[in-house]
N, C-alpha and C positions, 0 to 999 in steps of 0.2 A: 331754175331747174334743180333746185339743192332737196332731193329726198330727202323725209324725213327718216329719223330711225323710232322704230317704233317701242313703245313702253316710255315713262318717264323720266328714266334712269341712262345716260349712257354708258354702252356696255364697257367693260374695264377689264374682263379677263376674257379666255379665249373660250371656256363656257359660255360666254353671251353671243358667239359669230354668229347665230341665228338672228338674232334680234335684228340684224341688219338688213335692208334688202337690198343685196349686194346688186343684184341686177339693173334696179333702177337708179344707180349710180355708177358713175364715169371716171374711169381713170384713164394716163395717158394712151392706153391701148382703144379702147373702146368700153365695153362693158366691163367690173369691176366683179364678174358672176366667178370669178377664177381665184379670187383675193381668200377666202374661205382655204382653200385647198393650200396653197401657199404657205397658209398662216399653221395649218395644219402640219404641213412639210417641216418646217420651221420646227415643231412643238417634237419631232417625232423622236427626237434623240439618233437619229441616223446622218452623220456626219454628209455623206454625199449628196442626199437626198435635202438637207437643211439651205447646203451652199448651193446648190441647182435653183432652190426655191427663194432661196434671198436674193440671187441674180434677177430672179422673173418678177418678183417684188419690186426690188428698185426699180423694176424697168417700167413698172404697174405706177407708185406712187412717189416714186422722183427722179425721174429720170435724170441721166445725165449727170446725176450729184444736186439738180436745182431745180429740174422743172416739177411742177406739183401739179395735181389734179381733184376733183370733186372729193376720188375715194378717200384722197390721201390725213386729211381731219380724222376722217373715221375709221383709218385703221391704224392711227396710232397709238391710241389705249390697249390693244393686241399687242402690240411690239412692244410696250413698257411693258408687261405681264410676260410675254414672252422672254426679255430680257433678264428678269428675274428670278426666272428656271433655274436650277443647277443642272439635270438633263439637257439643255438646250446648247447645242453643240459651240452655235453662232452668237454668243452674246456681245462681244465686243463690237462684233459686224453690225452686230442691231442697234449698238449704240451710236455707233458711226452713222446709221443711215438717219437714227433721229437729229444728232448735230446736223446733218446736211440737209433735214427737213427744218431742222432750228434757223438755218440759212438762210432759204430758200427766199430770191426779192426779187426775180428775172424777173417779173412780170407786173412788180409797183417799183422797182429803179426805170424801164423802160417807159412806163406811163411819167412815170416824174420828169423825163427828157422831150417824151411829146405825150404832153395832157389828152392830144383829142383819143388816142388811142385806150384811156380810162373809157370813154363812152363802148368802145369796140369790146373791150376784153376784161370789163368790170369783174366778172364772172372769177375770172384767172384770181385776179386782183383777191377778192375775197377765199378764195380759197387759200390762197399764200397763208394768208392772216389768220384763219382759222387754223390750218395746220401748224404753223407756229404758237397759237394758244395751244391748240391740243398737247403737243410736244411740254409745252410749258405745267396746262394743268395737271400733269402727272410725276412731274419731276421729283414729286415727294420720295422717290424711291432712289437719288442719289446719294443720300446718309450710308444707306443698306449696302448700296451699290459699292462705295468705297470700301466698305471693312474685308469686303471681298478679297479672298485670300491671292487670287489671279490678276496678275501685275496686269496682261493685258487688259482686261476687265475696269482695272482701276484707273490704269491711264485711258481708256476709251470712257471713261466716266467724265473725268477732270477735263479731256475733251469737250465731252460737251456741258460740263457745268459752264465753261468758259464761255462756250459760244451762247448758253441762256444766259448768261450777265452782259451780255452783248445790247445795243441799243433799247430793244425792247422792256430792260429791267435789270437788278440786278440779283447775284443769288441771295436765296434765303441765308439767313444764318446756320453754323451748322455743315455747309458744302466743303469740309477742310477735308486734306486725303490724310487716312490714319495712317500712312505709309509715312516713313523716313524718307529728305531726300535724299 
């Protein structure tokens, strides 16, 4: 049941949300037709309106802090572009939620303790994995991210540079904070 996304290219900035067919994928709520608006929220530079929308995001594509879902691969090219907004009110926040989607194993730790339930919830299973690629193919924008004048910014960086060096690999070279400690 994995839509595909259409055109050759996946999308990477928030100019591409079309590209998606947000509808015929699933996030933790139901339909993921809401993720667009969100992602938009996100972009608007309106403080209240960003945090409201990042609340219903997380609650869309990782729940919990771990749970992941089909949308959630595919809207995290959005949130790295998002995140590298100087407009975008919630940057730190976004980078939080991608560590936590860097995380996210609730549902291949659970298989690893009883195998038959890989047959049941394969699905789960592959999307973990893909949103943690995702998360990962984009990461090239942690260099930028550090020189970043916003302490919080930098330390919500070095966050999750940490947790990409984490079992899956480790960081590229390059991932030093230009901050003094």
């Amino acid at each position: 049941m994995n839509a595909p996304i259409r055109n050759d290219q996946p999308p990477a900035t928030l100019g591409d949300v079309t590209r998606v067919p947000w509808r015929e994928i699933k996030d933790t709520t139901g339909s993921a037709a809401a993720i667009p608006y969100l992602l938009a929220a996100l972009a608007s530079g309106d403080a209240g309106a960003a945090h409201t929308a990042l609340a219903g995001l997380r609650n869309r594509i990782c729940r919990h802090g771990f749970l992941v879902d089909q949308a959630t691969a595919v809207t995290v090219p959005f949130l790295w572009d998002l995140a590298q907004r100087p407009q975008v009110t919630c940057r730190a926040q976004i980078l939080h939620l991608l560590r936590n989607i860097a995380g996210a194993r609730q549902w291949e730790t659970t298989a690893a303790a009883y195998p038959k339930l890989r047959h049941r919830h394969g699905d789960h299973i592959a999307w973990e994995h893909a949103a943690r690629r995702a998360v990962r193919a984009h990461s090239d924008a942690i260099p930028r991210l550090l020189s970043e004048p916003d302490a919080e910014l930098v330390d919500a960086t070095e966050e999750l540079a940490t947790a990409l060096a984490a079992p899956e690999g480790g960081s590229p070279a390059g991932w030093s904070s230009t901050r003094s400690p």
